[in-house]
Phi, psi and omega in degrees: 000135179237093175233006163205156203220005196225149171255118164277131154214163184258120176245164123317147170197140173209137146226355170223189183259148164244153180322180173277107208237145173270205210021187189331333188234042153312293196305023168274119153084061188267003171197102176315146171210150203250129159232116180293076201305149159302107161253090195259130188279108175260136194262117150311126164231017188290168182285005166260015171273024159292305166326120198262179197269042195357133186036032188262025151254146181255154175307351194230029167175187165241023157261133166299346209281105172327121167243090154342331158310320190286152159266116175264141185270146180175163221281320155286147190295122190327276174276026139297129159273096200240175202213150150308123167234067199079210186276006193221149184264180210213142189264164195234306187208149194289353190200132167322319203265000103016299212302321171099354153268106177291311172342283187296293186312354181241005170251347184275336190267348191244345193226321166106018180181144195212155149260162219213165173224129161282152217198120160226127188050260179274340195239157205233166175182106165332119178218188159220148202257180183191125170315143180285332183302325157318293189296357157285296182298347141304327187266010204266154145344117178232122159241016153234142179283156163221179199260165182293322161278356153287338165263331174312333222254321173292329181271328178307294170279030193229257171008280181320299186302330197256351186257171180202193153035063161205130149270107179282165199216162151223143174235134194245133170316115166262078173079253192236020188232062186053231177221153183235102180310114182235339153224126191308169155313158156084009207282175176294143184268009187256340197261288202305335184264358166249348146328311189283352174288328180293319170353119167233141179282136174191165148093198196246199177223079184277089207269351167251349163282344138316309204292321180307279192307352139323311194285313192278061114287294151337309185248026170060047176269164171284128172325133162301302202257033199237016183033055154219153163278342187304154209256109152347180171222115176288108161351311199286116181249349173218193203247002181231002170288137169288154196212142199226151140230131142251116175269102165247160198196148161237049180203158158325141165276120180224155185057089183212044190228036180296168200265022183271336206270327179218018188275121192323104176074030203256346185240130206345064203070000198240156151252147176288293192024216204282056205291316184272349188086006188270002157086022197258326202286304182248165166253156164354296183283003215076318183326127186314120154308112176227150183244160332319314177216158200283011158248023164301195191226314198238048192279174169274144197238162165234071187243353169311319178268359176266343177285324198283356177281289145318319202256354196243356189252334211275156171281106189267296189246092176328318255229329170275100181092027157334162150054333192264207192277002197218103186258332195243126152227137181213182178240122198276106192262133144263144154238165158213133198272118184242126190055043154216119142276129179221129163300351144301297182319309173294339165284322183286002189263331182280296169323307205270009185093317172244225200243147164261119156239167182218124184253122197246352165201179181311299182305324158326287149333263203295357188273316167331290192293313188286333148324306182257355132314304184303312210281358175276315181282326141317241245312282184328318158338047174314097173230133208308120167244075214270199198269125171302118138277096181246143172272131165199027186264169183199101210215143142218162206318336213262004190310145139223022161231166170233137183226123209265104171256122178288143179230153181218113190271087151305316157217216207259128161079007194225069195242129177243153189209172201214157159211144202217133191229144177226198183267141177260139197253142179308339192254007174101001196272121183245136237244153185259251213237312169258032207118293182290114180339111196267004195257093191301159182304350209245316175134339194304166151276157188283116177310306206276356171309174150244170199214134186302330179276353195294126181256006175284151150356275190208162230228309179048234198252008183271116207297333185274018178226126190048168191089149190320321186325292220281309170337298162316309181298333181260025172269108196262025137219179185206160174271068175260131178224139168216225219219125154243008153120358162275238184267338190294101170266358194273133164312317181257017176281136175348306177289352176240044166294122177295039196236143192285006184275343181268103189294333167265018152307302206286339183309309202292355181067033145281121165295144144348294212261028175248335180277329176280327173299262210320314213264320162275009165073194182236141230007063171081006144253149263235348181225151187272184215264134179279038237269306190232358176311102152283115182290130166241153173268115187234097214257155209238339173210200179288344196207033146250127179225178118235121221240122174294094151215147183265205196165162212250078228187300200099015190244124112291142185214180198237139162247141183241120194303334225253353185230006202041354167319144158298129182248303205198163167203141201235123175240119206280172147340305195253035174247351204293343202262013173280334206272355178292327157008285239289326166315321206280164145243059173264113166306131176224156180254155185229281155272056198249018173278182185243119169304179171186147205249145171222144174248161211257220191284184133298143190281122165310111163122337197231182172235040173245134171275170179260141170261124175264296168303118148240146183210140217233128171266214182236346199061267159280320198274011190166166159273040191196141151271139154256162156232127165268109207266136152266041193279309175265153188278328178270345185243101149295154195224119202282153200232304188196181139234183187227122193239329215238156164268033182065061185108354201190073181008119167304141181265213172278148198271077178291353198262087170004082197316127167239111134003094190192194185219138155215207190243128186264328154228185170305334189235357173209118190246189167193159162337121168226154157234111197273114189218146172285130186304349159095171190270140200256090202269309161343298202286343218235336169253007189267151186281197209252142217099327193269030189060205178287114169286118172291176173241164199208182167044010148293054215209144157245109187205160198243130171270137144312127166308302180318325192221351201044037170279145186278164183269193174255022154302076179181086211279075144255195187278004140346288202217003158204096193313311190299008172259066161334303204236171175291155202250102157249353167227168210202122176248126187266182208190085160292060198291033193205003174038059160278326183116351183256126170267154262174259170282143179241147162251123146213199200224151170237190169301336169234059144079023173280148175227123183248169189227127148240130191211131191269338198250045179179125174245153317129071188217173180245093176241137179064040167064004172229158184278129183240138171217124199208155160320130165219172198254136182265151184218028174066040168265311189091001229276345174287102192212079203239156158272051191319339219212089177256123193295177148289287171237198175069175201225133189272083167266348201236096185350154183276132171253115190269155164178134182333119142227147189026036160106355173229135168302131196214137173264168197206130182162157193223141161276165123177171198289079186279000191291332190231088163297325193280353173353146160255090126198185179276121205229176154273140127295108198235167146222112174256122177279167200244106193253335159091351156265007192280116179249160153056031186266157179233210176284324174303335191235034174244189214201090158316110195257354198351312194281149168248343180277013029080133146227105192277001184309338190267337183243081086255006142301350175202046173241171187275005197135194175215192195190141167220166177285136172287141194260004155280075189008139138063018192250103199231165210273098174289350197211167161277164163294113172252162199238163211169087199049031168092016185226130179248153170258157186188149159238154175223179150214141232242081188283150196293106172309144155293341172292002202291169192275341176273012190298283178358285181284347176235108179267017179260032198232037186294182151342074171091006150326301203229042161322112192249141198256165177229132186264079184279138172202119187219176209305121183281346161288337204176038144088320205276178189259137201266351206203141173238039162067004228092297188335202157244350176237165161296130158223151184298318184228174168232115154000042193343165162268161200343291198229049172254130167307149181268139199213165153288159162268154170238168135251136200247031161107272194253004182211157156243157192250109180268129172071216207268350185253156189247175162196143183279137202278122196316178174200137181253096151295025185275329209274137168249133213219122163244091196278101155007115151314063187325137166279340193273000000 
């Protein structure tokens, strides 16, 4: 069947710390840590900083300094509140005490200016207010001059003095020779201001050749323009310190053209030249460009924004933050234009990472400098955040796009989240908006991507840029819809409107202020955090697509593939008396299960089926399946739910719906969605003590797609005892590719593997057990225990597949609810011979040792099995199996004991979790590929901040995340793999 075309995955973005949270993303932010950022000053000292300032000392003192006390007179009203819009302020409000913020009104009234973050309908953005009494005192009668570098030397020690928990550095523009370091990072800021007293205007302003000899300062390089051969000492003291420059300048760049700047492989093995591409730089022949025209004598060069540009893309000190979540240190450049505006500074500011300003007198000039002090300090706020196991691809061989969903934890209850689609290339590479490869060799996105639907420059890994998130915001209406439970099945019909004008919405006990939370998102961006929600792709035509997924908001929603729009967003029934949360600040799940669709004839005219069905669980967030008819992409239609497993109390619905036909008799089948009974979080988290657990999620069972009425598919501890614990995954099986699923696999919470099967009758004659082939007719009547672990837990179905003439399961233990977990897990393969019951660790062959040969006692042992060799190192994904070779990722968390924890404080608790990409032999275990190397090894080292996803194969390679690797092969194994149906 070709009903999907696209590989869905889930990226990360993590910056700050949260409170204590279970399942998987405990491990987000599991420990603040204060790192002291680098802010390296670079000092115009060229020789128009001589020049004086007109009226820049006021008339009414010998300080530049604002006294709040004073009334300055002037054309604004004393306690008008005006706000930045682009260059020009705007009035907010006619009277401070107005603003509805004490906070802001008590920093406006003491200081005459605040940042401030602005909100117009959905969309926020950072600005700053300023007081009318201020925007007097800037604007007042001034009589005496000073030269622009007595007031730079003044807001610069005024700066110093007043700053604290930052290492300052100062570097002075040297003539016509790059820059010259005069006081290192960390120096005392009582030392650094009187550097600055020395400070003389003189010489020309080679402001991108500072920035170059800044950057091999940053990277413990040998100086170009600093005449020593001695080596820097690089700042950078840890792998999660933030590294700063402020370039400030009033003038234009001259004598700005070393061959350091473009000489092939001339800057730290790498070259810069046209580094952004904008065509400003070089001519034709090579030769350095200059403006006004390339016979100037003294022209200006643009090489300030490919450097700053370089230093904000480049790894500077490679050797640092290997594997972990802070993989790059590079440098974030601010500039400011003082009496000058230019558009180099501003591109170079854009490039570099950082903020552009412009100062026309001291006060400016310090407002300026406190402005990227704020925005240094917001950044610098570091918190340990490592690499996850979150899963989130779903593909078939014909994929050409990829859709990247971002999640960002910003504080406890406030997670914004994102989806971003880019192109999948035949060879796995995944390419953005212009082509270009968005993925760095490390697994990160490429700052400088674009994302397809992104109409900014680039997009990168920032979960608050581009991507459906930004569509949406430029959307000026939107479609919320949910169910309240009469005849109205159409979603848009009135009665089922998410809106507070709907009188039996608010009847159902939804508030006002919980419909106004949901609708203004979370803070105020539009889509919540993507966690365990796997997106499907549903095409409606040849050029119609719509991508499905839920998000911890209280919404599910439809995206139109082809624009990032919001087509509707669905708030099910059983989230609405939840939503007062939102409000709150405690992270909550809401809509995080994943969906999945059935389809109907072929669409005339195509090779698409029409999609009829969807039916989406809750995960964490809840206890109930929906189902929706999706026949229209724009009307949605409400259908049915699933609250119970047939017999057996639904637990939370972590499990993917799996999609198939099976035979309701011998003669007759139908559309199902085949689901595992959920997860029992009382029983599997609760501490000791909580009294009677209730029990739940012990059940495998199948709904009619059409009515969600259940079948005769429908398996618990009812009607088979040995089905103890809860089910939260499930593998289904066409074995004879008929079209018909036959078998189901899972595993449960306490390491148990059940077979349920329709294609196997089970019987007893003549007093002995017979198990033989049968034509299935929906009994199901096939109900075995194969398999029980010695310890650890079954989140991921067992995956089968044919070797050498026997059927073998495949699946790894561990806890993913608790990652940060202390125990010991396995890798197994068991064969399934279907009279076998009740095998254990005892009847496999420990294949652990690899120098080992097992061939002759695994002929007659049940399988094998080896221990994972990493402390606390556990299996994350199911397994694919694949020219005789399985594949698997685990992860692996970071002891608080480890020994560089100390010495390193970005290496805290669970800091540098590391995931691994295992492929080993599907006869015995060993290992087949030696990844690039020269030995084989069983796994390899994801890179730094690639999420742990299952592998797929993607035709010619296999693929974890957005990284490839080309895919292995055993030529022992005669190997035939089962038709998954899900």
């Amino acid at each position: 069947m070709k009903f999907r075309h696209a590989l869905v995955l889930c990226w990360l973005a993590l910056t700050c710390p949260l409170t204590a949270l279970a399942d998987d993303v405990a491990i987000y932010g599991t420990q603040s840590v204060t790192i002291e950022p680098n802010v390296l000053i670079i000092f115009d000292t060229s020789g128009s900083m001589s020049e004086t300032v007109e009226g820049s000392a006021p008339s009414d003192g010998v300080s530049d300094t604002y006294d709040p006390d004073t009334v300055y007179s002037g054309s604004h009203p004393t306690r008008a509140v005006y706000y930045k819009s682009g260059s020009r302020w705007k009035l907010y409000s006619n009277d401070v005490d107005d603003i509805g913020n004490d906070a802001i009104e008590a920093t406006l009234l003491s200081v005459g200016y605040a940042e401030v973050t602005m909100r117009s309908g959905r969309r926020t953005w950072r600005t700053w207010m300023r007081i009318g009494n201020y925007r007097n005192f800037l604007s007042r009668p001034v009589a005496s001059d000073r030269t622009r570098l007595e007031i730079a030397q003044d807001v610069v020690r005024e700066l110093l003095a007043e700053t604290t928990g930052v290492r300052f550095g100062l570097m002075k523009l040297n003539s016509c020779n790059g820059g010259r370091l005069i006081s290192p990072c960390g120096t005392a800021n009582s030392i650094i201001s009187s550097k600055v007293d020395e400070l003389t205007a003189n010489g020309g302003t080679p402001l991108a050749e500072a920035l170059a000899e800044a950057g091999l300062y940053f990277a413990g390089k040998t100086g170009y323009f600093s005449h020593t051969s001695s080596n820097y000492v690089s700042p950078i003291e840890y792998s999660c310190q933030k590294n700063y420059v402020i370039l400030f300048t009033d003038g234009e760049a001259t004598c700005d053209e070393s061959s350091l700047l473009y000489g092939n492989n001339k800057y730290m093995g790498k070259t810069i030249g046209d580094y952004d591409n904008d065509d400003r730089d070089l001519n034709a022949d090579g030769s350095v460009h200059r403006y006004p025209s390339d016979d100037s004598s003294n022209g200006t060069t643009d090489f300030l924004d490919d450097v700053a540009m370089f230093l904000y893309n480049e790894d500077l000190v490679s050797s640092m933050g290997t594997g972990t979540s802070f993989a790059k240190q590079n440098i974030i450049t601010h500039t400011i234009g003082f009496t000058l505006d230019h558009d180099l500074l501003n591109r170079a500011a854009i490039d570099g990472g950082g903020t552009y300003h412009t100062a026309s007198r001291a006060s400016d000039l310090k407002e300026a400098f406190q402005q990227i002090m704020s925005t240094i300090a917001e950044e610098s706020s570091t918190f340990v955040a490592p690499v996850v196991p979150v899963n989130r691809e779903y593909r078939t061989a014909e994929a050409d796009s990829i859709y990247l969903a971002f999640f960002k934890p910003v504080q406890a209850g406030d997670w914004k989240g994102n989806l971003k689609k880019y192109t999948l290339s035949e060879s796995g590479d995944v390419l953005d908006a212009l082509g270009n490869n968005a993925v760095n060799t490390d697994g990160t996105m490429k700052e400088n991507s674009k994302s397809l639907w992104t109409e900014a420059t680039s997009d990168g890994a920032d979960v608050l840029k581009g991507g459906a998130g930004e569509r949406i915001l430029e959307q000026t209406t939107r479609n919320y819809y949910t169910y309240t439970g009469g005849s109205e099945k159409n979603l848009t019909g009135t009665v089922n409107r998410f809106d507070a004008s709907n009188a039996d919405l608010l009847g159902l006990g939804v508030t006002t202020d919980s419909i106004a939370a949901v609708k203004e998102g979370v803070g105020g961006w539009p889509i919540g955090s993507v966690i365990h929600s796997e997106p499907v792709v549903v095409h409606y035509s040849t050029n119609s697509s719509v991508i499905y997924f839920g998000s911890n908001d209280g919404l599910f929603r439809a995206i139109d593939d082809a624009t990032g729009e919001e087509l509707w967003a669905f708030v099910p029934p059983g989230q609405l008396d939840r939503l007062d949360r939102l409000s709150d600040n405690n992270y909550d799940y809401y809509v995080d299960g994943s969906p999945s669709v059935s389809y109907g004839n072929l669409m005339s005219g195509t090779t698409l089926f029409s999609p009829d069905t969807l039916l989406v669980g809750e995960r964490r967030g809840g206890y109930r399946y929906y189902a929706l008819d999706i026949s229209s992409s724009v009307e949605p239609r409400w259908k049915y739910e699933v609250t119970t497993a047939g017999g057996e109390a639904l637990g939370q619905t972590w499990g993917r719906p799996a999609y198939c036909r099976i035979k309701l008799s011998s003669t007759t089948d139908t559309k199902v969605f085949v689901l595992p009974g959920g997860y029992n979080q009382i029983k599997q988290e609760a501490s000791s003590g909580v009294g009677t657990v209730p029990e739940m999620g012990r059940a495998l069972f199948a709904v009619k797609a059409s009515d969600g009425s259940f079948t005769g598919l429908k398996v618990n501890h009812g009607n088979f005892s040995k089905m103890t614990h809860s089910i939260v995954d499930l593998y289904t099986v066409d074995t004879d590719a008929d079209g018909i699923t036959t078998r189901v696999y899972a595993g449960d919470m306490a390491g148990q593997v059940f077979v349920v099967a329709d294609d196997v009758l089970d019987t007893v004659r003549d007093g002995s057990r017979v198990v033989e082939a049968k034509d299935p007719d929906g009994a199901w009547a096939y109900r075995n225990r194969l398999f029980s672990c010695n310890s650890g837990k079954l989140f991921y179905a067992p995956v089968p597949a044919e070797v050498s003439g026997v059927e073998t399961l495949y699946f790894g233990t561990g806890n993913r609810a608790n990652p940060l977990g202390t125990e010991s897990n396995r890798f197994y393969a068991v064969r399934n011979t279907l009279w076998d019951s009740d095998l254990t660790d005892s009847d496999l062959v420990n294949v652990t040792d690899e120098s080992a040969s097992y061939a002759d006692v695994l002929k007659t042992k049940k399988g094998w099995y080896f221990n994972l060799p990493n402390t606390n190192e556990k299996v994350v994904s199911r397994a694919l199996v694949n020219s005789g070779v399985v594949y698997f990722t685990t992860y692996t968390p970071t002891s608080e004991s480890s020994s560089d924890s100390d010495a390193d404080p970005c290496a805290g608790a669970g800091a540098r979790g590391v995931g691994r990409l295992y492929a080993v032999s599907a006869f015995d275990g060993k290992a087949v590929t030696d990844w690039g190397g020269s030995t084989k090894s069983r796994s390899t080292v994801l890179p730094g901040n690639l999420p742990i996803a299952k592998p797929i194969f993607n035709g010619t390679k296999i693929q974890v995340g957005p990284m490839s690797w080309d895919a292995a092969k055993d030529d022992r194994v005669d190997y035939f793999y089962w038709k998954q149906t899900l």
